[in-house]
C-alpha positions as CSV (number, residue, x, y, z in Angstrom):
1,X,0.0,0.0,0.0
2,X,2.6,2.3,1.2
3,X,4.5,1.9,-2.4
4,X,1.4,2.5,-4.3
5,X,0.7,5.8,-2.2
6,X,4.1,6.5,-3.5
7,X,3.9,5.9,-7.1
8,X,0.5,7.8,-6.8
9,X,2.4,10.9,-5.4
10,X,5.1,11.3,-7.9
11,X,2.3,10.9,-10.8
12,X,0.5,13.5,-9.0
13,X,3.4,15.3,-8.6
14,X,4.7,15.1,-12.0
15,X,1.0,16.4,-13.8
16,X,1.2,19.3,-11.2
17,X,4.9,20.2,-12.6
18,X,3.7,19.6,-15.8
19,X,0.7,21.6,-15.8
20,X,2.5,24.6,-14.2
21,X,5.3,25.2,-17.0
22,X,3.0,23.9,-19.6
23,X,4.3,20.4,-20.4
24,X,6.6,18.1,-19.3
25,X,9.9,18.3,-18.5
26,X,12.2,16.7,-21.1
27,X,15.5,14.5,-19.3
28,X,18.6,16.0,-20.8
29,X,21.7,13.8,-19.7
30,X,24.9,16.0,-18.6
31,X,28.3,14.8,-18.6
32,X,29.3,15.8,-15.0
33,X,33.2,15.5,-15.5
34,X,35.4,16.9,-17.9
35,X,34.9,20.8,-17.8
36,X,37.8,22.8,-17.6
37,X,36.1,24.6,-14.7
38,X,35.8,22.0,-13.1
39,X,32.9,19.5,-12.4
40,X,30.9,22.4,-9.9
41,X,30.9,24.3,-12.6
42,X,28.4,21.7,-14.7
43,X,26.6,21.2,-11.7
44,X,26.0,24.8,-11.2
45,X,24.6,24.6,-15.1
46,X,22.6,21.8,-14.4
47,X,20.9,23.5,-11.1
48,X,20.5,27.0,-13.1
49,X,18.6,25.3,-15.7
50,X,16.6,23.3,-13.3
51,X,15.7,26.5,-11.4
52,X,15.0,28.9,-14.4
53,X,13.7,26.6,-17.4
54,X,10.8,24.7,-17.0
55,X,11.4,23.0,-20.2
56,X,14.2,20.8,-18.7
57,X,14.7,18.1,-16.7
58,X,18.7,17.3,-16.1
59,X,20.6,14.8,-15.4
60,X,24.2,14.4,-14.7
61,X,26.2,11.5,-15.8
62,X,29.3,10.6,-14.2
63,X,30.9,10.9,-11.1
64,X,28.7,13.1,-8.3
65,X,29.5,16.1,-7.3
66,X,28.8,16.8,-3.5
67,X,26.0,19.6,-2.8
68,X,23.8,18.7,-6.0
69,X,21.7,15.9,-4.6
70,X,18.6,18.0,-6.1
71,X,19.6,17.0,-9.6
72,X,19.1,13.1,-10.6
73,X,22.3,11.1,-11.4
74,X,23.2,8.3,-13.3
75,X,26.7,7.6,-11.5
76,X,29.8,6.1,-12.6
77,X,32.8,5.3,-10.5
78,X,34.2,8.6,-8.5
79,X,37.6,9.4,-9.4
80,X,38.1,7.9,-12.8
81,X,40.5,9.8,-15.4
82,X,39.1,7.8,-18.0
83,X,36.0,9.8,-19.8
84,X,35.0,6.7,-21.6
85,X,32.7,5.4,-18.8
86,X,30.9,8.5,-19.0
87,X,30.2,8.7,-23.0
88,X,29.6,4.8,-22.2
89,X,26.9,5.6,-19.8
90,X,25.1,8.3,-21.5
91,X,25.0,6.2,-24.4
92,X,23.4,3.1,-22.5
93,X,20.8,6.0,-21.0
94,X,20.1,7.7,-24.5
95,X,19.6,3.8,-26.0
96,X,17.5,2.5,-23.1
97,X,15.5,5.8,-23.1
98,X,16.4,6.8,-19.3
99,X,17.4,10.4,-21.0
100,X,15.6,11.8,-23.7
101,X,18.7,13.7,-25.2
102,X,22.0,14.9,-23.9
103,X,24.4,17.8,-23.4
104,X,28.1,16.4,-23.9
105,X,31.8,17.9,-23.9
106,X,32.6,15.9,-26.4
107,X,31.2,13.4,-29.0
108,X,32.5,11.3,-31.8
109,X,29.4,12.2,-34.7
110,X,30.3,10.2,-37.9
111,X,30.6,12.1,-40.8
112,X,27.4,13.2,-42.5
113,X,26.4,14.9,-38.5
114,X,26.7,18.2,-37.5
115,X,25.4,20.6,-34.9
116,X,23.5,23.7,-35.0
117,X,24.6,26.2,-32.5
118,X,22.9,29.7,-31.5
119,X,24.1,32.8,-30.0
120,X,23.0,36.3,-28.3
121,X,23.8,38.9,-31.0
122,X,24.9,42.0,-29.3
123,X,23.0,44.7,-31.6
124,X,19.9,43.6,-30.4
125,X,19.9,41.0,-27.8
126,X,18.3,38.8,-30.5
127,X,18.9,35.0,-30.6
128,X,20.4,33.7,-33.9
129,X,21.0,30.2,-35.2
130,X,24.7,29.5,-36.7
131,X,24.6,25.7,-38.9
132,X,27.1,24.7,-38.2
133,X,29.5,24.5,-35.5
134,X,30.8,21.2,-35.0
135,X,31.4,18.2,-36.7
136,X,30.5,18.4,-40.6
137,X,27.7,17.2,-42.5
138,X,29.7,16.4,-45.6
139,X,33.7,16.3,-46.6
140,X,32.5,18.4,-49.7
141,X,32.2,21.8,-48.9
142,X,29.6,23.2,-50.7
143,X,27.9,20.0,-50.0
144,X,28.2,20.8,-46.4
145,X,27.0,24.0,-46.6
146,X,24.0,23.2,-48.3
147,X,23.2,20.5,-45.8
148,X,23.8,22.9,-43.0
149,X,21.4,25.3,-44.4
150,X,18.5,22.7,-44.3
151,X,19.5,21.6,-40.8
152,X,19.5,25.1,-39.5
153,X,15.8,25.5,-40.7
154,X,15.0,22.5,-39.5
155,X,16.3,23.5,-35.9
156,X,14.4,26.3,-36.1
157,X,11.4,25.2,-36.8
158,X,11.5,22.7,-34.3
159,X,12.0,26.1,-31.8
160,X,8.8,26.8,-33.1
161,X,9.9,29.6,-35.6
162,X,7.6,28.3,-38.4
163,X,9.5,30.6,-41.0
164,X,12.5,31.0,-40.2
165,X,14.7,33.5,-42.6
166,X,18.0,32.1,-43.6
167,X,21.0,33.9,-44.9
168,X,24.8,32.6,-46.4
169,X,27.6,34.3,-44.7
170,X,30.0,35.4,-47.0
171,X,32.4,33.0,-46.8
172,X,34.2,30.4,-49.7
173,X,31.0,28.8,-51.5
174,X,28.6,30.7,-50.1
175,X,27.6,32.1,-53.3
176,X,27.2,28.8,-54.8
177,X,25.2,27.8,-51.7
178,X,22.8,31.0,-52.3
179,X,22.5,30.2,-55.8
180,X,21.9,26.2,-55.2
181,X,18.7,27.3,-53.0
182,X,17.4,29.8,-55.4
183,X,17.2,27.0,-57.9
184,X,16.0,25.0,-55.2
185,X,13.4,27.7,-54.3
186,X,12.3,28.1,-57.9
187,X,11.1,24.3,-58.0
188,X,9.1,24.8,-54.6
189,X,11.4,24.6,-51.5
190,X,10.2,26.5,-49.2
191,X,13.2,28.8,-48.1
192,X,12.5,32.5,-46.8
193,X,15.7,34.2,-47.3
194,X,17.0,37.3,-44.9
195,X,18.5,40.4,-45.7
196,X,21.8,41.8,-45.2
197,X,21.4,45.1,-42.6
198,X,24.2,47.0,-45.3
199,X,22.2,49.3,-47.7
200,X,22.6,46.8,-50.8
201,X,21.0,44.0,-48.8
202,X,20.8,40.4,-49.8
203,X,21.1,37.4,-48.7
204,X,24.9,37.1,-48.3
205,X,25.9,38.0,-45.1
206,X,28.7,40.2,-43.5
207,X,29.8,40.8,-40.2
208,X,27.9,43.4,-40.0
209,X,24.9,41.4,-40.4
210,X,25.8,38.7,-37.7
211,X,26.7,40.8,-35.1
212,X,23.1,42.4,-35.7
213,X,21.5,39.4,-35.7
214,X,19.8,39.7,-39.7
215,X,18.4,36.4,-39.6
216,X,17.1,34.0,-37.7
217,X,19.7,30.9,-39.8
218,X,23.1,32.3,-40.6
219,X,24.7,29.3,-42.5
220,X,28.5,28.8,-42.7
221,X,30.9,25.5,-42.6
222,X,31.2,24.5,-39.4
223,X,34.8,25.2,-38.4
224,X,33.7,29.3,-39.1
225,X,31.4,28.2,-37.0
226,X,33.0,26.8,-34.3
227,X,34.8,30.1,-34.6
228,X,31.9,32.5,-34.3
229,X,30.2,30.4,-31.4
230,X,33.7,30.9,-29.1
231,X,33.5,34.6,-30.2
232,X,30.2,35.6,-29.3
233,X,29.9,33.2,-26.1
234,X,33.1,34.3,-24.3
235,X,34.1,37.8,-26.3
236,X,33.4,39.4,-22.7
237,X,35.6,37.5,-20.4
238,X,38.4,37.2,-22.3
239,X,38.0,34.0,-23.7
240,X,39.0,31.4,-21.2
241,X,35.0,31.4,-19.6
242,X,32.0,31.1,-21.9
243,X,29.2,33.5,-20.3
244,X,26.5,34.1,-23.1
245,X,24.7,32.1,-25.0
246,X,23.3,28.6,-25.4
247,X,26.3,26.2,-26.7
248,X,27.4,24.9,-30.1
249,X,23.9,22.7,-30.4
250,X,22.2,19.7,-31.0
251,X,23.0,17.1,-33.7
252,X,21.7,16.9,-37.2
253,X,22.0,14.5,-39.9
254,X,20.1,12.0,-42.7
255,X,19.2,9.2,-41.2
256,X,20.8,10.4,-37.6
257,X,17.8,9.7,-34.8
258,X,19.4,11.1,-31.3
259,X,20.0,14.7,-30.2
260,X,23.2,15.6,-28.6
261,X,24.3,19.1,-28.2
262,X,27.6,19.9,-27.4
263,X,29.2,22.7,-24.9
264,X,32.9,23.1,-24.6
265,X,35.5,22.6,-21.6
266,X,35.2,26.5,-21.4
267,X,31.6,27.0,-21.3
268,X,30.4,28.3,-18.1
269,X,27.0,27.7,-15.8
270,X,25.0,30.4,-18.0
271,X,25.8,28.7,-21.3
272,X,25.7,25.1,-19.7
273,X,22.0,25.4,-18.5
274,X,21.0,27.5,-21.6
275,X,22.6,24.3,-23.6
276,X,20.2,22.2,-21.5
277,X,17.3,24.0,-22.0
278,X,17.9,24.4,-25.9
279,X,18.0,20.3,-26.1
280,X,14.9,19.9,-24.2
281,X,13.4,22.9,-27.1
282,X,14.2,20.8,-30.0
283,X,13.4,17.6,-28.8
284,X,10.3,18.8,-27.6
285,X,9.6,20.2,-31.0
286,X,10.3,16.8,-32.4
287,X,14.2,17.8,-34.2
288,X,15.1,14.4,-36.1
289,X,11.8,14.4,-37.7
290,X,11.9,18.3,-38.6
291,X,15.1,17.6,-40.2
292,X,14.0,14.0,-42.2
293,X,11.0,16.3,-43.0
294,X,13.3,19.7,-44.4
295,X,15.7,16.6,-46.5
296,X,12.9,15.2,-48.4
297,X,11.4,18.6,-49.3
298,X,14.3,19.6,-50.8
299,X,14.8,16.3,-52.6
300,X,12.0,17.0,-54.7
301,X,12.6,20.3,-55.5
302,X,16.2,19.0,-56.7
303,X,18.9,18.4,-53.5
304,X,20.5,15.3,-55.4
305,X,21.3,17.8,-58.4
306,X,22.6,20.2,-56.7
307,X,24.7,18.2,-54.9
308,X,26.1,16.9,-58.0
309,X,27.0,20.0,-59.1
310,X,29.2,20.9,-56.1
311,X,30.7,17.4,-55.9
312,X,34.4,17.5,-57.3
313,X,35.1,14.9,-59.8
314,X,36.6,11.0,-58.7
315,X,39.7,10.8,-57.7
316,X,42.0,7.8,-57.6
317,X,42.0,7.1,-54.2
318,X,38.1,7.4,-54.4
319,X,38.1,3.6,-56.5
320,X,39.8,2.1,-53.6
321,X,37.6,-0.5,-51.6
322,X,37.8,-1.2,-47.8
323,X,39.1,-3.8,-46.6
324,X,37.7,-6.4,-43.8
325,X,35.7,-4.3,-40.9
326,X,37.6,-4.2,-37.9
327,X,36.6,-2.9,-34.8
328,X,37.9,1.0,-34.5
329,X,39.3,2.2,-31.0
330,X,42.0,4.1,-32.0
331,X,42.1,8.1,-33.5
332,X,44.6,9.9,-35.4
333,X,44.2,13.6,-35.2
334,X,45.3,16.4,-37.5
335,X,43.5,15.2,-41.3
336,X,41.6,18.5,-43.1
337,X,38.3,18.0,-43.2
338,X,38.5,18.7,-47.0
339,X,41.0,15.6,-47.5
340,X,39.5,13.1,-44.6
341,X,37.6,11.0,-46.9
342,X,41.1,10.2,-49.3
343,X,43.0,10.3,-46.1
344,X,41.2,7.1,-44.8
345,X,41.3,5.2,-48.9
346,X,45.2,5.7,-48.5
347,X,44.8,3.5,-45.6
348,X,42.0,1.1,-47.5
349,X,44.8,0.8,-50.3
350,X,47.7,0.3,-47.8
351,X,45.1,-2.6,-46.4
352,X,44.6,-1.0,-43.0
353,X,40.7,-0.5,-42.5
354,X,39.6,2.8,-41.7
355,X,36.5,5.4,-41.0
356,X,36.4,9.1,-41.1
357,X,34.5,10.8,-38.2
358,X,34.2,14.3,-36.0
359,X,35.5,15.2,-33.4
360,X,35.0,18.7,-31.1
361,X,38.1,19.7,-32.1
362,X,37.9,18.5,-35.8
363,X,37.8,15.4,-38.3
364,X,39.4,11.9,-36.8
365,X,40.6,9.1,-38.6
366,X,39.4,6.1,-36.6
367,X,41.2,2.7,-37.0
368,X,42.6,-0.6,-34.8
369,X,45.1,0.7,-32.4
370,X,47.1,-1.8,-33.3
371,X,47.2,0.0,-36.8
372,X,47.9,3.2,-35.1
373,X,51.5,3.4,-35.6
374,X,51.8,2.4,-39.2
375,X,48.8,4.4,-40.2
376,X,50.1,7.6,-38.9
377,X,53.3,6.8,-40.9
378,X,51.8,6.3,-44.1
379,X,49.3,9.1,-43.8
380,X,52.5,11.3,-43.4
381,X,54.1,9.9,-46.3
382,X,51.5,10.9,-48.5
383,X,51.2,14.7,-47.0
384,X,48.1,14.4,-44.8
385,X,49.7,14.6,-41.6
């Protein structure tokens, strides 16, 4: 009896929460260790989101920090160095549905899987999108690009910004970008493109236009990106703290189903609990749908096509076929994300099986550490390294 009384309570308990910020709160796992800051200092996100977001329900992953019992854990053993039991556990707790999404310092997206951050322009105090910031969503540039621009809509609409305007910053192949979804445009995409604040407007963007907040998408590859986020989140403090803001975003790709958002080793509480609350927005708003719904629009109003266009032509080391699959828990660091793709066929061809994937800090090659040592060698020998 006593344990039904108690089940009973926390239902009641949850529809009274529920009802008083207008829905449910959506679980966002946190990693709990890692931060340069130190772990208080996600914890301190954690309970600011907690406090101030009704959207959000977090939960901290990893090791736990004394004076947070308020927050829910999922614990792993307390004074580990080794990371890797907390990306294990917030993957066991994103597959067996314990969290709804997560908030991570780092993650290893495959290629093809970007995020979509967004930042507090200082003209205006007006929130703006940036696709992309981490990882890429193609190793063809303009490829990327375009993808980033349809994931950036996507994100925005699952915000609930149900027309979001979009603009290219001027950066290499934004013009081709601009002209791609013109075309696209033409043969029924819906796209509503921004305008540049400068007097000549348009849909190119400056710096003007992003510290002014012009659009509600501003797309750009996602190492500017990256770039722009750091600027605008820390560009008070020096750099080493990152005060404004709401992180570098959640995850985006064809075919990719989970939402993970990612904050960096610098980003501080305010950043940390807007992060949170910004995962439990999108997921809310249904994000991996939004974006499998923006992929096939634009697929019939010509994606493929486009994408052809802006492909560069086969090179040799494109012909080369993998070899056996082996399992891949090694990374060498350091590959341009414009050459990852031949970078891992030179290893195919040397017979050394290997996958490209993203990193915070950039594009891995991923491959048997017993490999490790001649890969690395023969990646320098042919000028990737």
């Amino acid at each position: 009896m006593t344990d039904i009384k108690k089940l009973v309570g926390e239902s009641l308990a949850e529809i009274i929460e529920a009802a008083r910020h207008g829905g449910p709160r959506v679980r966002v796992g946190l990693m709990a260790s890692g931060s340069e800051l130190g772990r208080e200092e996600l914890a301190m996100g954690a309970r600011a989101a907690l406090e101030t977001y009704g959207n959000v329900q977090p939960v901290m992953i990893g090791p736990r920090t004394a004076g947070f019992d308020e927050l829910d854990w999922i614990e792993t053993p307390d004074g580990s160095a080794c990371e890797a039991e907390i990306a294990n556990a917030l993957e066991a707790a994103l597959k067996d549905g314990r969290i709804a999404a997560a908030v991570a310092l780092h993650y290893p997206f495959p290629l093809g899987v970007t995020t979509i951050g967004r930042v507090l322009t200082p003209s205006k105090g007006r929130a703006m999108l940036i696709a992309a910031t981490t990882g890429t969503s193609s190793a063809n540039r303009g490829e990327a690009m375009l993808r980033n621009a349809l994931y950036g809509i996507a994100t925005a609409k699952a915000l609930g910004i149900k027309a979001p305007t979009v603009g290219i910053l001027n950066v290499d192949t934004a013009q081709p970008v601009f002209r791609a979804l013109t075309r696209m445009a033409e043969r029924g995409y819906d796209v509503t493109f921004g305008s540049s604040v400068r007097k000549d407007g348009g849909a190119v963007l400056r710096g003007n236009d992003i510290l002014a907040g012009a659009v509600d998408v501003c797309v750009a590859d996602a190492l500017t990106g990256n770039v722009l986020i750091k600027m605008f989140s820390s560009f008070t403090t020096g750099g080493s703290y990152e005060a404004s803001g709401w992180g570098y975003g959640p995850s985006c790709g064809e075919g990719w189903g989970n939402v993970v958002s990612i904050i960096s080793r610098a980003s501080g509480a305010p950043v940390i609990a807007g992060a949170l609350s910004f995962t439990a927005s999108v997921t809310a708003g249904g994000l991996p749908g939004k974006v499998a719904e923006e992929i096939a629009a634009a697929g019939k109003a010509g994606l493929d096509e486009e994408i052809a266009a802006m492909t560069p032509k086969t090179t040799a080391e494109e012909d080369v076929k993998a070899p056996p699959v082996e399992p891949t828990d090694e990374e060498l660091h350091g590959v341009d994300v414009l050459e990852i793709e031949n970078a891992v066929r030179v290893l195919w061809r040397a017979g050394i099986y290997a996958e490209s994937a993203m990193g915070c800090t950039g594009p891995v090659v991923k491959l048997a550490a017993k490999n490790a040592g001649r890969g690395e060698t023969i990646l320098k020998e042919n000028g990737y390294l």
